[in-house]
N, C-alpha and C positions, 0 to 999 in steps of 0.2 A: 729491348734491343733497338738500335737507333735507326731511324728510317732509311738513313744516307753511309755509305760508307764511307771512311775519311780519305780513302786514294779511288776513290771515284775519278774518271775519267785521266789519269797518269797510264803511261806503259804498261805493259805485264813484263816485259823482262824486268830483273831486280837494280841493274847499275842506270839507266835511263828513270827509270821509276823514281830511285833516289834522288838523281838528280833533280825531276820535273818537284817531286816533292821540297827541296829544298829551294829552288825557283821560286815556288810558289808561295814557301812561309815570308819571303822575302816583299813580297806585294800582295801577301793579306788581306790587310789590317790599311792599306792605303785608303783615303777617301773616297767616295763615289760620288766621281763626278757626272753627270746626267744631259747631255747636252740635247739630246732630242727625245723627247716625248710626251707622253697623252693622259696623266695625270691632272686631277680637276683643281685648278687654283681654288677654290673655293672650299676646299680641303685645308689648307692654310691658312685661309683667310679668316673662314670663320673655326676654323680647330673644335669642330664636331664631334662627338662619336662617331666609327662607322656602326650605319645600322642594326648589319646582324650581317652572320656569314655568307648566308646565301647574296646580298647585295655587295658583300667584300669580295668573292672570291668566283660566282659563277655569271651571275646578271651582267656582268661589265666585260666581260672578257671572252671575248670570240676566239681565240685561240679555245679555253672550253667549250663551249655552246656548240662549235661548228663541229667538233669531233661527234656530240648528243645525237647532236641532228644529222650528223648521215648514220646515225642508228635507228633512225624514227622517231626519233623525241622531239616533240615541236619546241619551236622559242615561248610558244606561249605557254608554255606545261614550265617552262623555263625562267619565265616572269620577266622576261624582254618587252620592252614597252612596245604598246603597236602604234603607229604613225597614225595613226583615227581615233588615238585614244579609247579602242577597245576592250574587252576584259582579258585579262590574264594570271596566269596565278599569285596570287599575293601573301600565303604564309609559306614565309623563308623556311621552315623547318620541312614543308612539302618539298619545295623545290631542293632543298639541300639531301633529304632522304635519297629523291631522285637524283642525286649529282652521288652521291655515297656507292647506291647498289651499280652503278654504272662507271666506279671510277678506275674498275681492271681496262677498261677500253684506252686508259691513257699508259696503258704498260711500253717501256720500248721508247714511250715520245719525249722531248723536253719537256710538256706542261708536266707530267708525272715528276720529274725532278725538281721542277722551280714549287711544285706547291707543297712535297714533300720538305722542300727544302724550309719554307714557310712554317709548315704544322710544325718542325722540327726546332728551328731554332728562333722562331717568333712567339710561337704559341705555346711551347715544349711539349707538344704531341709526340709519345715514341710507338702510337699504334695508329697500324697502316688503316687508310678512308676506306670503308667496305660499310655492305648494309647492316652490319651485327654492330658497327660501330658509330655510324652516322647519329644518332641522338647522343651521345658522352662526347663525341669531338664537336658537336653545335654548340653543346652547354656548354665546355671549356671555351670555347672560342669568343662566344658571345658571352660570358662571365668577362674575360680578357676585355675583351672591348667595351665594355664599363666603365672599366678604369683608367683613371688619369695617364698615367705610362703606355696606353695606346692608342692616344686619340692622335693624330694626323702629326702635329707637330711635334711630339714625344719622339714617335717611330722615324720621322725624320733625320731626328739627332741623334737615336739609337743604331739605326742603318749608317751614319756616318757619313751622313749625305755632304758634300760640299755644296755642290749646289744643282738644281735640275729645270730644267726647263719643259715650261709645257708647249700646249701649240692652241694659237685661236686665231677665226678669219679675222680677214683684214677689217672686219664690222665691227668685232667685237668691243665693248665701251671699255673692255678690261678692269674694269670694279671692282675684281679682286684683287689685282695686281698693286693698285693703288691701296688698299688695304692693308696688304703685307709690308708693303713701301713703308707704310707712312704709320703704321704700325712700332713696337717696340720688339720685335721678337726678331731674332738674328740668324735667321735660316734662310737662304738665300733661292730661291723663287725668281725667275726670270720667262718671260712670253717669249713668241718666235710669230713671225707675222707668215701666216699661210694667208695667202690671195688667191687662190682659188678660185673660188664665189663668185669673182669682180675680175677676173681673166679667163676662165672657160666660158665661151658662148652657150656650151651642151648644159652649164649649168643651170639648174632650175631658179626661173626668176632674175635670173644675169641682166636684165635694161632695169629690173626694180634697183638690184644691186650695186650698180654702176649707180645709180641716181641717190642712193643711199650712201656710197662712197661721196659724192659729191658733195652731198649736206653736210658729213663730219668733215671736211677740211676745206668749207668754204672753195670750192674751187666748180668750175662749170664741166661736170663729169660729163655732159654730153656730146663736148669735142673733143678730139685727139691730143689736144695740147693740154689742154683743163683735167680730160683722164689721166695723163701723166703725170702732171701737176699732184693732182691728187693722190696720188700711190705716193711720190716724194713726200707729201705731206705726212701721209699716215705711214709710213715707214718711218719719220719722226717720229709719233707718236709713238708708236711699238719700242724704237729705242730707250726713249722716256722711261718708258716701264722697264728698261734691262735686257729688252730683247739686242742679243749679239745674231743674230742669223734669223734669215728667210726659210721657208720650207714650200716647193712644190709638188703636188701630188697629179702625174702626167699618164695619159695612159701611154705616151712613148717619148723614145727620149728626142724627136724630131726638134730642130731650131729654125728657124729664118731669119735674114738680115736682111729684112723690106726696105724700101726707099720709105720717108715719111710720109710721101704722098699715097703710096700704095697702101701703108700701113693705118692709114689714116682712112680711107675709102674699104677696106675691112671692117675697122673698128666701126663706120655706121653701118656698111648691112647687119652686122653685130646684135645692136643696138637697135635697129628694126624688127629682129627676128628672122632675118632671110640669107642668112647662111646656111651653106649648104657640109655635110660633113666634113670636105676635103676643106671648105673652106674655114671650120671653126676649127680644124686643126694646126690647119696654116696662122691662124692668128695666134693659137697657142703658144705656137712657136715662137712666133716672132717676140711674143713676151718673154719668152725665157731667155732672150739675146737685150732685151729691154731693162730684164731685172737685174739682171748681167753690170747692165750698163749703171744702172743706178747704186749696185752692190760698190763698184770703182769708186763712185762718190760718196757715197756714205757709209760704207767700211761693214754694211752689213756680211756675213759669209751666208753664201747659196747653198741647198740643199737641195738636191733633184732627185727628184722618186719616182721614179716609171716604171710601165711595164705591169700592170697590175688591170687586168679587166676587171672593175668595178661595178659590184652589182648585179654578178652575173645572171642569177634569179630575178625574174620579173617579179613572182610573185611574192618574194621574201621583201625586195625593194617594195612592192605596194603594200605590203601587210606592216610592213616593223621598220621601213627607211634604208638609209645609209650603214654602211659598217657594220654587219650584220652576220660575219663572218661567209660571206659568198664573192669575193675579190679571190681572184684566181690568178694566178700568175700567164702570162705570156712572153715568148719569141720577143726580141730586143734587138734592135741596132743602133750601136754608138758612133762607129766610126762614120759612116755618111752621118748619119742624125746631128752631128756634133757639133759635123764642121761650118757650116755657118756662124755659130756662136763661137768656133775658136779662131776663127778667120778673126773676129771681130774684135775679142778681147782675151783670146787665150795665153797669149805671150806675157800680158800683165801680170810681174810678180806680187804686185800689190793686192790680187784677188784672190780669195778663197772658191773654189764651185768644188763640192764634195757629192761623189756621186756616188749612188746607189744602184742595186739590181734586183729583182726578181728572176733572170737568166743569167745560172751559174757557168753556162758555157759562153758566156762574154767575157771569163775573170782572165784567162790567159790571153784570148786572140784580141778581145779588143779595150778591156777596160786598163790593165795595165800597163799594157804599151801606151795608151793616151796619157795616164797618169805619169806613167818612166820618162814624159820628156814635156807636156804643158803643164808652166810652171803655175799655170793658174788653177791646175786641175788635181784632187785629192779623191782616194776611193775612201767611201764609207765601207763599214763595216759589212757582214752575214744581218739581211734584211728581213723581217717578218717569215717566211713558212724557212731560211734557212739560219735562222738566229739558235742554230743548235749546235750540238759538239761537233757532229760531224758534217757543217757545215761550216763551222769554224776553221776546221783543219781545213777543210777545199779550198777553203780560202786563202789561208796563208800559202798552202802547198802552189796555188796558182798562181799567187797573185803577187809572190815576195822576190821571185826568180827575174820579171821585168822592173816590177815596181819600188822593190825593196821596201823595209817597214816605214820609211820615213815620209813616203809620199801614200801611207795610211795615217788614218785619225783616231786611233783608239778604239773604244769600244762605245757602241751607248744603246739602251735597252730599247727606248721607244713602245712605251709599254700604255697604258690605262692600268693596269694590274698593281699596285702600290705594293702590296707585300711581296712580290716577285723580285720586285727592282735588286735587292741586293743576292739573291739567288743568280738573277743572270749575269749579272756582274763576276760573281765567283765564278760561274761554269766559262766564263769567257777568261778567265785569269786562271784559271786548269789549265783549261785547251792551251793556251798560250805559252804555261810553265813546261809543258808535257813538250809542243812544238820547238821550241827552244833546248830544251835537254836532247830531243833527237838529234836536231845540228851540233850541240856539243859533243854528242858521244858517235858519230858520222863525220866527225873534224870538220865541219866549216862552221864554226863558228866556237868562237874563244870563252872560255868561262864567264870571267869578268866580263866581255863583253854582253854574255847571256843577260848576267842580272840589271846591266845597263839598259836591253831591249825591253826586258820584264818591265821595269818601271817606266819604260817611255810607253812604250803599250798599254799600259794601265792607267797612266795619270800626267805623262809632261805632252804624250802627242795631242789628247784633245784639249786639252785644256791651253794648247798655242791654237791648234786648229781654229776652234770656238771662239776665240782671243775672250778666253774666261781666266 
């Protein structure tokens, strides 16, 4: 019996049902295009085996992990590396047992769909992950993974990928990236420059960071002019590699438009160490009106991701790092936050700034009205804890009435999870067939025009957004 059924997530009335089902045979089989996420270049680069399953499917992926762990299950029982280089469990078949007897806790969620969806039509698993069954779906899995038709760049071309972007700091040498380039293989791989690192003062090591920016683009990172310098530099760089777009990771969506003098007399208490919170905030800001500003010039498109307490666990941060599945969503404000940066370059049609949420009650009051009228400004997609069905629908239900689908970008997974990617893809191409068939069969919205939005929504809006 097959894990998935095939009118998964369609209507249950029958004439809407058909319809969303006919939508949907219509944007299939489209390509997947990938324009933000967390995927290892180095998966392409060097076209490895993966592992073994437990490193495919649980070790990487905090969408798993974090569900474990509010059951009691440590990261280390889990084989999560710890930040000291401490011990933790290392045969995958332990940890995978443990991901098996435990995998009814994912009943109800998306992870449950997207990895069903995986066993199902990756691996051609048709028995469901339980403890009776965890040792025959390891060995099938890890047999699969053997073989030539599943190492990194196979499953690429098998998913249908057009092309997918990862993301690395503004440090990164990108060695894989140059690999894949310059390489013969025809799968298209592209970088996205997150500066993070070398723009948050909170961030750990931020003056080594800064100074380390400065050595890769010859430039004198230790003044305001030389710092800027240096980001224009290495946002060349990142282009070089294929990167079409910027990514920040903010704990809010706050802006400023400092005079350079002011901006500049931040930038060294910075650099000192003697900022103070309000004020390592304030400079945050003011960079995201900066990168703004550099995006006008070099055609990069912005990605802004706020609203996410990072880290919330002290003890998880000092035991196993960053991303660790303890980022909790928070309370958001766009429209003050905003306005500084659209004061400053919002009105430019020539700019892309696609913004993101973790506060799904911003989607009416303020994200789409920002979006329904600055032309500089796009909403992304249902973000990490709502990149689900029915988070999908909230979204268009909110967000289509101010903003209409054309000032959205598609869809894009934003994932580390590699075998997932073409699972969420499909459940975001459901939702959307299903969405779509309710306005056809509610009259506001015309047949032919339906399968017009299907395929913008699927593959012409991001791929203009992205300018891929």
């Amino acid at each position: 019996m097959p894990l998935l059924d095939d009118d998964r997530l369609f209507p249950a009335d029958e004439r809407t049902r058909g319809l969303a089902r006919t939508l949907y045979r219509s944007i299939r089989d489209l390509p997947i295009v990938s324009p933000h996420g967390h995927t290892d270049p180095a998966w392409f680069a060097l076209n490895t085996p993966f592992p073994d399953p437990a490193r495919l499917f649980v070790v990487p992926d905090h969408y798993v992990f974090r569900m474990l762990c509010s059951q009691g299950i440590t990261l280390t029982d889990l084989g999560v590396p710890r930040a000291d280089g401490g011990d933790t469990e290392q045969d995958p078949r332990r940890i995978w047992r443990l991901f098996a007897q435990n995998f009814h806790l994912f009943r109800g969620t998306p992870s449950a769909m997207w990895i069903n969806h995986a066993f199902q039509d990756v691996f051609g698993i048709d028995a469901p992950l339980s403890a009776a069954t965890a040792d025959a779906s390891y060995d099938h899995i890890a047999d699969c993974l053997a073989r030539p038709e599943f190492r990194p760049r196979a499953l690429f071309e098998r998913f249908n990928i057009e092309v997918i972007a990862t993301t690395e700091s503004a440090l990164d040498p990108l060695d894989h990236h140059r690999v894949i380039r310059e390489g013969n293989w025809s799968g298209r791989v592209i970088t996205t420059y997150r500066p993070d690192a070398v723009i948050d003062p909170q961030f750990e090591g931020f003056a080594d960071n800064v100074a380390r920016l400065g050595e890769l683009t010859g430039e004198d990172g230790a003044t305001w002019t030389g710092y800027l310098a240096a980001h224009r530099t290495r946002r060349g760089f990142f282009k070089a590699h294929g990167a079409t777009s910027t990514d920040h990771g903010v704990p809010n969506a706050r802006t400023e438009n400092l005079s350079q003098a002011a901006a500049a007399a931040l930038f060294d208490k910075a650099l000192a160490g003697r900022c103070d919170a309000e004020e390592a905030d304030c400079f945050r800001a003011h960079m995201l009106t900066e990168m703004a500003r550099m995006s006008l010039d070099d055609g990069l498109v912005m990605q802004i991701h706020p609203g996410a307490l990072r880290n919330h666990s002290h003890a998880i941060m000092a035991r196993h790092g960053r991303d660790k599945g303890f980022d909790i969503p928070t309370r958001t404000d766009y429209v003050h936050a905003l306005r500084p940066l659209l004061d400053a370059v919002g009105l430019e049609a020539g700019l892309t700034i696609i913004l993101f949420t973790l506060d799904e009650t911003s989607y009416a009051r303020e994200l789409a009205p920002l979006a329904g009228v600055y032309p500089a400004l796009r909403l992304g997609p249902p973000w990490w804890f709502h990149d689900s069905p029915e988070g999908m629908r909230r979204f268009r239900e909110m967000a289509t009435e101010t903003a209409g689908f054309y000032n959205t970008v598609g869809f894009n997974d934003d994932t580390r999870a590699f075998c997932s990617i073409p699972a969420r893809h499909d459940v975001a191409r459901r939702v959307d067939a299903a969405f779509l068939a309710s306005l056809v069969v509610s009259g506001r919205l015309g047949e032919s025009e339906a399968y017009e939005v299907a395929r913008d929504l699927t593959y012409t809006l991001v791929k203009a957004a992205y300018k891929l």
